[in-house]
MARTORKE-162891 format. One line per field, with one value per residue: y, x, z of N, C-alpha, C in turn; residue in one letter; chain; residue number from 1. Coordinates in steps of 0.02 Angstrom, whole numbers, m for minus. Layout:
n.py: c(Y; ...) $
n.px: c(X; ...) $
n.pz: c(Z; ...) $
ca.py: c(Y; ...) $
ca.px: c(X; ...) $
ca.pz: c(Z; ...) $
c.py: c(Y; ...) $
c.px: c(X; ...) $
c.pz: c(Z; ...) $
resn: c(A; ...) $
chain: c(A; ...) $
resi: c(NUM; ...) $
% end
This chain:
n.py: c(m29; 77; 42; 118; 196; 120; 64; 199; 197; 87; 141; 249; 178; 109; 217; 267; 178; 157; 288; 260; 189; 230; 324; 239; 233; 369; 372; 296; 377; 505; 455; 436; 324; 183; 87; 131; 186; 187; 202; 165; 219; 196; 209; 241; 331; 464; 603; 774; 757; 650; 712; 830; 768; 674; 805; 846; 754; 701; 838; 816; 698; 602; 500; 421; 382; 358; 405; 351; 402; 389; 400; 456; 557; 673; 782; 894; 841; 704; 667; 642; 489; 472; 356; 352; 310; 341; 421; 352; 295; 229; 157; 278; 316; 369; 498; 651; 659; 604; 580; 626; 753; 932; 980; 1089; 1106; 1038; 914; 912; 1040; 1048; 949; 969; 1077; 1023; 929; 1017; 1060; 927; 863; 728; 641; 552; 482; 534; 475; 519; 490; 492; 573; 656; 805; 941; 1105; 1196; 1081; 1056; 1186; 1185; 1067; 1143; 1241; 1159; 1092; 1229; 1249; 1115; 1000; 900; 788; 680; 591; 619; 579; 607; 551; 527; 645; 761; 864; 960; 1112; 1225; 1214; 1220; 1328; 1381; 1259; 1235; 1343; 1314; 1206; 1295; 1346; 1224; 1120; 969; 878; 737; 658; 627; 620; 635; 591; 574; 672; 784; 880; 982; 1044; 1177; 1168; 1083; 1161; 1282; 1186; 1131; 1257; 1284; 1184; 1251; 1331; 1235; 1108; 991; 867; 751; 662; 655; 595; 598; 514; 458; 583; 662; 791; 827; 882; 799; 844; 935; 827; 795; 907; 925; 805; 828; 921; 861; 745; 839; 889; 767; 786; 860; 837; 735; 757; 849; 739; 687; 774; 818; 691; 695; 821; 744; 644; 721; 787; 686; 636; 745; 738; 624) $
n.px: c(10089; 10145; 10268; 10340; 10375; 10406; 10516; 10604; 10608; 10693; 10813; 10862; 10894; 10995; 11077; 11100; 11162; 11263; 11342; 11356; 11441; 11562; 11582; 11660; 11783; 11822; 11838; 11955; 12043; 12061; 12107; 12242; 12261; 12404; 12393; 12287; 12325; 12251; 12108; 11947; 11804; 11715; 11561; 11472; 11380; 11395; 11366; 11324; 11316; 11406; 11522; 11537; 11554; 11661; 11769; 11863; 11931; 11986; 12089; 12155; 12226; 12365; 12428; 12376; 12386; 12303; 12156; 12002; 11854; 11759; 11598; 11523; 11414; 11466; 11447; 11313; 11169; 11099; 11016; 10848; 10776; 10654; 10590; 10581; 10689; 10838; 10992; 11136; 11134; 11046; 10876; 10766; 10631; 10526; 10573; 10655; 10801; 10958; 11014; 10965; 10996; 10982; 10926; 11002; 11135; 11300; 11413; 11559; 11636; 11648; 11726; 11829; 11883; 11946; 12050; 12104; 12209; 12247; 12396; 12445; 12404; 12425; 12376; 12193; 12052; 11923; 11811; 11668; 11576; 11490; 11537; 11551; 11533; 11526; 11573; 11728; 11778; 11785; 11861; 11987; 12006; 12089; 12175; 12261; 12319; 12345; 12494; 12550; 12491; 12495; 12446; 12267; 12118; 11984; 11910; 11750; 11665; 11609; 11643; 11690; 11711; 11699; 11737; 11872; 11949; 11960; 12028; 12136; 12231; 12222; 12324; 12436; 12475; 12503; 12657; 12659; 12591; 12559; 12497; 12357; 12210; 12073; 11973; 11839; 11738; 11699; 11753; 11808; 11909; 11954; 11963; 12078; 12182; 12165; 12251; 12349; 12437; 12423; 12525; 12644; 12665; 12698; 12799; 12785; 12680; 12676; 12601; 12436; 12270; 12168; 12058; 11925; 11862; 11790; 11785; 11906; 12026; 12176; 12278; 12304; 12299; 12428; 12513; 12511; 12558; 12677; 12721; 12699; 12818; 12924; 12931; 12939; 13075; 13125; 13092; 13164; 13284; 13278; 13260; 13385; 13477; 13419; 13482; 13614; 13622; 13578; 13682; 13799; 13769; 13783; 13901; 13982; 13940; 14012) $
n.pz: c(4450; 4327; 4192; 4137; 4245; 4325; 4279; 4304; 4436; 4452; 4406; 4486; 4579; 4563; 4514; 4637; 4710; 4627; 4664; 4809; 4786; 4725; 4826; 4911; 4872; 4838; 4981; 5001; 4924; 4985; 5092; 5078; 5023; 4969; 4895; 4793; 4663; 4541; 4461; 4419; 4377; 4253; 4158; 4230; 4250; 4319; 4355; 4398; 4532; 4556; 4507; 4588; 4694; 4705; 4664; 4774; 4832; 4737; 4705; 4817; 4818; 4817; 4795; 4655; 4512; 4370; 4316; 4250; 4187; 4104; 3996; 4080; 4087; 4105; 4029; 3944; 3945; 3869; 3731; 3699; 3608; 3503; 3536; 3687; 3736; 3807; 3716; 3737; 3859; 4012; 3996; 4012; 4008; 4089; 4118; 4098; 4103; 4135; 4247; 4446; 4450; 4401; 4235; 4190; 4226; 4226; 4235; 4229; 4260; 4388; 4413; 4352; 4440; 4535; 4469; 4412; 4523; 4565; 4573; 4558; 4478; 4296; 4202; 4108; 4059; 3990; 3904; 3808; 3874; 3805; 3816; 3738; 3710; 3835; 3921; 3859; 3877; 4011; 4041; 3960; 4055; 4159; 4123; 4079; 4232; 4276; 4288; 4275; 4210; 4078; 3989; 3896; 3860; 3767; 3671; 3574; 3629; 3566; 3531; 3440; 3328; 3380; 3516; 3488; 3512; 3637; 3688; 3612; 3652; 3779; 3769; 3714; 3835; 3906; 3981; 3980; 3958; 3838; 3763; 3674; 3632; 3523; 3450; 3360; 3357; 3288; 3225; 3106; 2981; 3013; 3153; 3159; 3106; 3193; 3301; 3231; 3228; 3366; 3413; 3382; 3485; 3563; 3656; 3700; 3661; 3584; 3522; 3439; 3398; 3291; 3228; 3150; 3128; 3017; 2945; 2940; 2839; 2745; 2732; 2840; 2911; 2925; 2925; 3048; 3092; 3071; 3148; 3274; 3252; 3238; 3376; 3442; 3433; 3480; 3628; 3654; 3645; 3770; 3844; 3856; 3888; 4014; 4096; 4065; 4152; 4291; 4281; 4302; 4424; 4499; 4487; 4547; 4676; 4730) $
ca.py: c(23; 69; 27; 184; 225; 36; 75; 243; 173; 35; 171; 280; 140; 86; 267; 307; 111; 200; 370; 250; 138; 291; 354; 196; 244; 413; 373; 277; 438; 562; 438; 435; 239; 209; 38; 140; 206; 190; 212; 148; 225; 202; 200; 224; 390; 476; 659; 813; 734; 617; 735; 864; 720; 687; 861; 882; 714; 712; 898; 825; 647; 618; 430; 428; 406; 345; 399; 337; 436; 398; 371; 462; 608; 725; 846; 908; 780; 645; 692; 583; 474; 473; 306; 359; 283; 407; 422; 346; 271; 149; 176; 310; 320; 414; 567; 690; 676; 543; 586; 684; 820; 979; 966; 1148; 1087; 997; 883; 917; 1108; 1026; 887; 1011; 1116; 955; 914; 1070; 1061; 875; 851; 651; 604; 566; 473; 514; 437; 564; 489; 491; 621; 725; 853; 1003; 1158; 1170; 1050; 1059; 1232; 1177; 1035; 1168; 1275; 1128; 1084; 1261; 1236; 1050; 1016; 823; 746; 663; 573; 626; 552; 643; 520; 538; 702; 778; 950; 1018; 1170; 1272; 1229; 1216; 1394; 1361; 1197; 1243; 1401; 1278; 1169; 1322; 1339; 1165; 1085; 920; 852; 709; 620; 675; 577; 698; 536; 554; 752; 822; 925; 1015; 1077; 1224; 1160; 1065; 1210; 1276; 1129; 1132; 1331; 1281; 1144; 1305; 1339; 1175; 1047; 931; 837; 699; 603; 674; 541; 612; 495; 491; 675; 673; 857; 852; 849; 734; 923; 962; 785; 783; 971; 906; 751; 849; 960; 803; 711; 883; 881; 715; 777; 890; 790; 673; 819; 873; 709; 680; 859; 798; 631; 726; 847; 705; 629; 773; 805; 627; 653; 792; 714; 574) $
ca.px: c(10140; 10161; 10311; 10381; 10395; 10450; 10588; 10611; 10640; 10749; 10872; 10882; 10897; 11084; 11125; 11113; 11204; 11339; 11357; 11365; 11517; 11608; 11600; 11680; 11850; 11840; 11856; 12032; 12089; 12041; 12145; 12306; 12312; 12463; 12377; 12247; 12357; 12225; 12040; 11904; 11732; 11686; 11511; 11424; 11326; 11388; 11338; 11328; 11315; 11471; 11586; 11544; 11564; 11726; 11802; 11891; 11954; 12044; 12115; 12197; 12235; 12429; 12470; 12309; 12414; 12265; 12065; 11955; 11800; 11720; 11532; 11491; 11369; 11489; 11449; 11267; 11117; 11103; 10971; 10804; 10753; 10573; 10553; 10588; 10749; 10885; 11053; 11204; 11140; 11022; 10831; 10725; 10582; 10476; 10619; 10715; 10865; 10982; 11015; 10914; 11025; 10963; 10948; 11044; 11199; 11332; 11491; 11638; 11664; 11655; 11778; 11898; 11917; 12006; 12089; 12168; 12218; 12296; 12465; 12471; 12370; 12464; 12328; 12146; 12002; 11836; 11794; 11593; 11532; 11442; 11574; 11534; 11564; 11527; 11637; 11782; 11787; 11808; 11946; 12048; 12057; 12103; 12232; 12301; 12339; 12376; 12556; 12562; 12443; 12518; 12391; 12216; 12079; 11937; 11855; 11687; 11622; 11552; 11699; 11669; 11769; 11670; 11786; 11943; 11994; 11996; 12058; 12198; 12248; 12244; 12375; 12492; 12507; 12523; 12695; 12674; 12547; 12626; 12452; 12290; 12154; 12005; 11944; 11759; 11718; 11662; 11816; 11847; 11978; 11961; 11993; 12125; 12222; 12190; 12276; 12421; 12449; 12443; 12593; 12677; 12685; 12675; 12841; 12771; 12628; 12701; 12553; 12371; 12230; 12094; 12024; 11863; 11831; 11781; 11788; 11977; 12067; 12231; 12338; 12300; 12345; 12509; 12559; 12506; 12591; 12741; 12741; 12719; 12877; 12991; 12932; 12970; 13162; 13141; 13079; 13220; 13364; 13268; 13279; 13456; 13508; 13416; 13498; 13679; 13631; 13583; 13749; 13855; 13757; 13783; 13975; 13997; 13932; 14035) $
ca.pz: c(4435; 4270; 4142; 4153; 4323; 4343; 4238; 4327; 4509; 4459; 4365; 4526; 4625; 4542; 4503; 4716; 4683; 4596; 4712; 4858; 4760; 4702; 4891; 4952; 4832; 4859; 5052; 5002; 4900; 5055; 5164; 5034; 5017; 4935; 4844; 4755; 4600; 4468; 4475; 4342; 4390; 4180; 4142; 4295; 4238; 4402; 4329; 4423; 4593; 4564; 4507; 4644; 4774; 4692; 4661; 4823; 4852; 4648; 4723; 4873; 4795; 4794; 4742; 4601; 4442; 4330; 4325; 4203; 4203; 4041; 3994; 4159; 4089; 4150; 3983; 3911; 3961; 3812; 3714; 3705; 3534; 3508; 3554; 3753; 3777; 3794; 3675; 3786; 3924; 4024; 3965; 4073; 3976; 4129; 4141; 4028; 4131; 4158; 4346; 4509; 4457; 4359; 4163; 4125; 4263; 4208; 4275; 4223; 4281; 4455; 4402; 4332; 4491; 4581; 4413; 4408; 4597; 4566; 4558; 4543; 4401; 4231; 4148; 4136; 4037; 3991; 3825; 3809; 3913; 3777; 3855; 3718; 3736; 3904; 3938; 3854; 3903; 4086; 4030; 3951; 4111; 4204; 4072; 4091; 4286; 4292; 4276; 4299; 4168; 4025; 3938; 3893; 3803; 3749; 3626; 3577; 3654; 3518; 3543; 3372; 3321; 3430; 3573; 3476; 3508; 3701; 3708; 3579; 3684; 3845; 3755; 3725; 3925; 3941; 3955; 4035; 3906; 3798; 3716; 3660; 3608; 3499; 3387; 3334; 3397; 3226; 3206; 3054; 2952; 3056; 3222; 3141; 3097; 3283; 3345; 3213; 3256; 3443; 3413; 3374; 3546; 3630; 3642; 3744; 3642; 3533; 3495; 3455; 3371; 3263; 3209; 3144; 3120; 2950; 2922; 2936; 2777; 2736; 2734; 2920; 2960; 2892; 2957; 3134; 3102; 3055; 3204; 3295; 3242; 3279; 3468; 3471; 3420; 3568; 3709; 3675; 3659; 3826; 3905; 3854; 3938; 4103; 4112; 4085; 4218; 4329; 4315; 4328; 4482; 4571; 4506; 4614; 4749; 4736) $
c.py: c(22; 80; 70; 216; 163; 44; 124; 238; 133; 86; 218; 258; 129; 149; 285; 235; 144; 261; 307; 208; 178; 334; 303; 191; 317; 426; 352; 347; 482; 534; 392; 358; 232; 150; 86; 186; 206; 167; 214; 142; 250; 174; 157; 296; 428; 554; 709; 777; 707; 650; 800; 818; 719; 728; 874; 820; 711; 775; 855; 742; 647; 551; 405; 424; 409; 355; 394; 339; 418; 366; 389; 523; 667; 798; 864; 836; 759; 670; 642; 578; 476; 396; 309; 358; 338; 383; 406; 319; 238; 206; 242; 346; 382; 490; 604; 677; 608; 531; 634; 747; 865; 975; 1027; 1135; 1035; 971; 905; 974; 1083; 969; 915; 1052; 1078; 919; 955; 1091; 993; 878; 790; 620; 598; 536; 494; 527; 490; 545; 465; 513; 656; 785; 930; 1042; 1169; 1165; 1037; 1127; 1215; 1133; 1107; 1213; 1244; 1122; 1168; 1291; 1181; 1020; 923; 792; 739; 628; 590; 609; 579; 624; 526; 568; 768; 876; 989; 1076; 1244; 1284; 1234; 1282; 1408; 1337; 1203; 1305; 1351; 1236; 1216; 1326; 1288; 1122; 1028; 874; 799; 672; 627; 644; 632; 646; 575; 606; 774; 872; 923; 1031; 1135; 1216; 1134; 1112; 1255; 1244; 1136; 1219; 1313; 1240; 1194; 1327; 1269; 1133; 985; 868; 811; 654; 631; 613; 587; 589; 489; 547; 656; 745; 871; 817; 812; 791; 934; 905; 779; 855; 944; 861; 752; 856; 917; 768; 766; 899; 816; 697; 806; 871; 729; 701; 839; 830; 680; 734; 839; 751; 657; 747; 813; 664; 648; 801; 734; 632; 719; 780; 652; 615) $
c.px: c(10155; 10232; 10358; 10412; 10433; 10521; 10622; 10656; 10700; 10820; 10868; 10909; 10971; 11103; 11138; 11176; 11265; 11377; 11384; 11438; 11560; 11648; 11641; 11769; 11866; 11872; 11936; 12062; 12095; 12107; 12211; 12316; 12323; 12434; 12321; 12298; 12317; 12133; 12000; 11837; 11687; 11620; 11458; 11374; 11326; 11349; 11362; 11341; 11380; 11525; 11586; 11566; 11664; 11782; 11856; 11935; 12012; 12097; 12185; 12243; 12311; 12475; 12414; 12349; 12364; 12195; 12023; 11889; 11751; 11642; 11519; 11425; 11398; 11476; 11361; 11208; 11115; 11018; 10899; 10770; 10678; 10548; 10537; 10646; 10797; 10952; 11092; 11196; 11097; 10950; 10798; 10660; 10522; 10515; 10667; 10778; 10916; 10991; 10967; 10959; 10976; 11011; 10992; 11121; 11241; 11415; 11558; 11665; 11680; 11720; 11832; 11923; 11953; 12033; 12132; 12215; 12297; 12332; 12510; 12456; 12427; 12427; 12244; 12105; 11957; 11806; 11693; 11532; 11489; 11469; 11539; 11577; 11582; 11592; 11698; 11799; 11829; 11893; 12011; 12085; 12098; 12184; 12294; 12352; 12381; 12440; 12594; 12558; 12504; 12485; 12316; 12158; 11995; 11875; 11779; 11654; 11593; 11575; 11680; 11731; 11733; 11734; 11858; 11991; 12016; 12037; 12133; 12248; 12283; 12317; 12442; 12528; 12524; 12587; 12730; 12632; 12569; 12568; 12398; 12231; 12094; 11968; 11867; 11726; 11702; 11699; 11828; 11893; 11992; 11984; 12046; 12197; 12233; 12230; 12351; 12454; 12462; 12510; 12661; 12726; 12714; 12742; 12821; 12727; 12663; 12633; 12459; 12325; 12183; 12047; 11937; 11809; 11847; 11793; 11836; 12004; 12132; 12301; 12344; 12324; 12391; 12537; 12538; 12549; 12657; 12781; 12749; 12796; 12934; 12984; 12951; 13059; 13148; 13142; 13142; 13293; 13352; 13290; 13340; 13489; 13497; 13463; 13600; 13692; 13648; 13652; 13790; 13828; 13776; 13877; 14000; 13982; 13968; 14101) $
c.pz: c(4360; 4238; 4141; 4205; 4352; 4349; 4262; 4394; 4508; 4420; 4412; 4574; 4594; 4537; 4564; 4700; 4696; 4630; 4760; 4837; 4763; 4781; 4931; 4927; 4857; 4940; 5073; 4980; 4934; 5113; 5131; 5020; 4986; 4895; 4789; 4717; 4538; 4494; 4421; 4380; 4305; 4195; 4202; 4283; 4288; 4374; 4375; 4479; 4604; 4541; 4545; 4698; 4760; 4682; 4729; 4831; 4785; 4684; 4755; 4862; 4765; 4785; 4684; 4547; 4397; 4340; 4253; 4204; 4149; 4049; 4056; 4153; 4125; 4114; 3996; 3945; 3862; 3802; 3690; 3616; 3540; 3509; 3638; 3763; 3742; 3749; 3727; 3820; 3935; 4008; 4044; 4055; 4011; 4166; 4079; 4055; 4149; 4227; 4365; 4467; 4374; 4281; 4133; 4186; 4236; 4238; 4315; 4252; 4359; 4456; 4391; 4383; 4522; 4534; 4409; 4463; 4591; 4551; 4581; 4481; 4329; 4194; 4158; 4072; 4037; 3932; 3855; 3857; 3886; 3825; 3806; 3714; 3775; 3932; 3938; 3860; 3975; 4083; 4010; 3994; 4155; 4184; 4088; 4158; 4307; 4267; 4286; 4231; 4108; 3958; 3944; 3832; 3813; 3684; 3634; 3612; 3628; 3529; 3511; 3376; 3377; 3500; 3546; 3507; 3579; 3726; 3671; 3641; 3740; 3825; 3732; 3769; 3942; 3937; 3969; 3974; 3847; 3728; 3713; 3625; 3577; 3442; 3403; 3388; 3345; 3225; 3139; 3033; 2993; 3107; 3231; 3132; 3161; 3291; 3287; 3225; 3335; 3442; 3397; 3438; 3588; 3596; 3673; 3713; 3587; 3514; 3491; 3395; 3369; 3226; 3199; 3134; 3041; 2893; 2913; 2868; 2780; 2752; 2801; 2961; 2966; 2914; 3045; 3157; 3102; 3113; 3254; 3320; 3268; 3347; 3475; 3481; 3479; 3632; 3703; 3676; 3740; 3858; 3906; 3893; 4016; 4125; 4103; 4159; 4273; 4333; 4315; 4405; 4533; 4558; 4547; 4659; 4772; 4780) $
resn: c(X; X; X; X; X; X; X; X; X; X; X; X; X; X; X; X; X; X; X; X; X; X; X; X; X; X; X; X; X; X; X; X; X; X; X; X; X; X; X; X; X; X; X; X; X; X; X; X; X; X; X; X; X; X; X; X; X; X; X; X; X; X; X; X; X; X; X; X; X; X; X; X; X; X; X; X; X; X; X; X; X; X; X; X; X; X; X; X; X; X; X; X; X; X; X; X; X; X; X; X; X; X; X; X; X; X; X; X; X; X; X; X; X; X; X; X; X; X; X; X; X; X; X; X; X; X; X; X; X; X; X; X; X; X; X; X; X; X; X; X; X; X; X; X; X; X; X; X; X; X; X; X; X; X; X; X; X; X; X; X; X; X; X; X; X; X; X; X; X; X; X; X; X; X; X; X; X; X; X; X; X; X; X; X; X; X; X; X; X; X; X; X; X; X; X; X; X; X; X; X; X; X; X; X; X; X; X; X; X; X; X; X; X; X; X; X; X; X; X; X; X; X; X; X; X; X; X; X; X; X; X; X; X; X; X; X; X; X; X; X; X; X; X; X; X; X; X; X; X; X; X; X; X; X) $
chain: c(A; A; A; A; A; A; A; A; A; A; A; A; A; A; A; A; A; A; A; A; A; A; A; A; A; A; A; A; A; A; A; A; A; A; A; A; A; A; A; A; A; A; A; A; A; A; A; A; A; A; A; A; A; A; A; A; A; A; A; A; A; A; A; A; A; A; A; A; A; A; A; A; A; A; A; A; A; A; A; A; A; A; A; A; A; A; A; A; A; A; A; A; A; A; A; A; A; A; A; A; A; A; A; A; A; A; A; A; A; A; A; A; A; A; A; A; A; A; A; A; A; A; A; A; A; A; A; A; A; A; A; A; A; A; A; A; A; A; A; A; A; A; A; A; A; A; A; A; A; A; A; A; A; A; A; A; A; A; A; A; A; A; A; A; A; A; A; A; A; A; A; A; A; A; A; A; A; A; A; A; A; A; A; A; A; A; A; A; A; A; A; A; A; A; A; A; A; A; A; A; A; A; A; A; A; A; A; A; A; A; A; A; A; A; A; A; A; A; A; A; A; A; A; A; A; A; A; A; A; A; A; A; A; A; A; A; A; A; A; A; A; A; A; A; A; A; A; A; A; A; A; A; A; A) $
resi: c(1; 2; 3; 4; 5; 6; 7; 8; 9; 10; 11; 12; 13; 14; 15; 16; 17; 18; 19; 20; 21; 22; 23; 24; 25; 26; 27; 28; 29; 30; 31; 32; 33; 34; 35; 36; 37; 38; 39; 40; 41; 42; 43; 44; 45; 46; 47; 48; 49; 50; 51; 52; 53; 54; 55; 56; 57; 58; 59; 60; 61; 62; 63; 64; 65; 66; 67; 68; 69; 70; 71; 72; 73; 74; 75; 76; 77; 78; 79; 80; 81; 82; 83; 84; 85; 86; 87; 88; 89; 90; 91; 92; 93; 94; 95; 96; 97; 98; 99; 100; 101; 102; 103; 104; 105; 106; 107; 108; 109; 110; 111; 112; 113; 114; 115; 116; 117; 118; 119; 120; 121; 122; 123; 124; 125; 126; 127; 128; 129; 130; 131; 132; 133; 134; 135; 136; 137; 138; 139; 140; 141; 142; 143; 144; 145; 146; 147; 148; 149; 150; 151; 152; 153; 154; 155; 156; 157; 158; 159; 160; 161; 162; 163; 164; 165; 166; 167; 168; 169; 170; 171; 172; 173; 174; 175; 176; 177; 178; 179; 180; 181; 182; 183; 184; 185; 186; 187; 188; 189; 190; 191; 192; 193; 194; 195; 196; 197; 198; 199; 200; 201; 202; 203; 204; 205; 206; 207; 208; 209; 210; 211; 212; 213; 214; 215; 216; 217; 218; 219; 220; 221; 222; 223; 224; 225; 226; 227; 228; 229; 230; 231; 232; 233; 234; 235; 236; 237; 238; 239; 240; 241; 242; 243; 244; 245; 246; 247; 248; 249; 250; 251; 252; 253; 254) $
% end
């Protein structure tokens, strides 16, 4: 058997592995158990297959606070070096594709229809999907439905300003959203200025990290960082107003 195909079998053989692991969690989230609160299926390469399997179960999933999805190939297929071995992931020298699944299909649009459904989640993990366009397309519709989430991290998926104009938009609708992770996406000054124009709209987002985007100048960090700091006056005038309400409401019931 040659070298290639060696290498071939034994990297279909852990990725079914990984489907069959993933299905043994998803079976707790289907059947609400109240111990599973946080879920870390990182860097298992589930792809198309694993975030269709998962899409329905995330939907209906209602003690799930935490999913950490990252390094799963949920964006673009990883693109191959000319030695064989692919960018991101385990070698597969005798295939273009990292998974069985079709090279123009991709993850996340399937991940985001039971993302945008959920209404437990408050943290969740996608950093190193090679998400895209694509992809962060799909996040930002999810984003404009999902009404839970509070933290999101989006490291290293290679966004670009291409998607900014979505993903910024999605964060006007969004007002549950508190932390934002976009480190090391090749974001420009441009998408930068998206994103401080969207804080326009948005009170909710106190904390965004861009690190690593080189394209962003020192001006765009500091008006973001601005807009930043005056939601952070708001969310704490807001949660002073609730915490009145709340006990002018238990004094009347007294």
């Amino acid at each position: 058997m040659g070298a290639g195909l060696s290498t071939q079998l034994e990297y279909n053989s852990l990725y079914q592995q990984n489907l069959d692991e993933l299905e043994v969690y998803l079976r707790k989230v289907r059947c609400q158990d109240k111990g599973l609160t946080e879920l870390d299926v990182s860097n298992r390469f589930l792809g198309v297959q694993g975030a269709r399997a998962a899409s329905e179960a995330i939907a209906r999933a209602k003690y799930l606070r935490s999913l950490n999805c990252s390094y799963n190939n949920l964006g673009n297929p990883p693109k191959k070096k000319r030695t064989g071995r692919l960018v991101g992931g385990p070698a597969a020298a005798a295939d273009e594709s990292f998974s069985p699944a079709a090279a123009n299909d991709v993850g996340m649009p399937y991940l985001a229809d039971g993302l945008a459904q959920n209404s437990s989640l408050t943290y969740l993990n996608l950093a190193g999907n090679n998400l895209e366009l694509r992809g962060a397309q799909a996040v930002a519709t999810f984003l404009r439905q999902n009404s839970t989430l509070k933290e999101l991290v989006l490291f290293n998926n290679n966004i670009g300003d291409d998607a900014m104009p979505e993903l910024c938009d999605a964060l006007r609708q969004n007002t549950r959203l508190t932390k934002l992770n976009l480190d090391y996406n090749n974001i420009t000054d441009a998408g930068a200025e998206l994103l401080r124009r969207a804080l326009d709209a948005n009170r909710s987002l106190v904390a965004v990290s861009l690190k690593d985007n080189e394209g962003v100048s020192e001006r765009w960090l500091r008006e973001i960082q601005t807009r930043l700091e005056a939601n952070k006056g708001h969310q704490a005038e807001r949660e002073r107003a609730e915490r009145e309400a709340e006990e002018e409401e238990r004094a009347r019931a007294v």
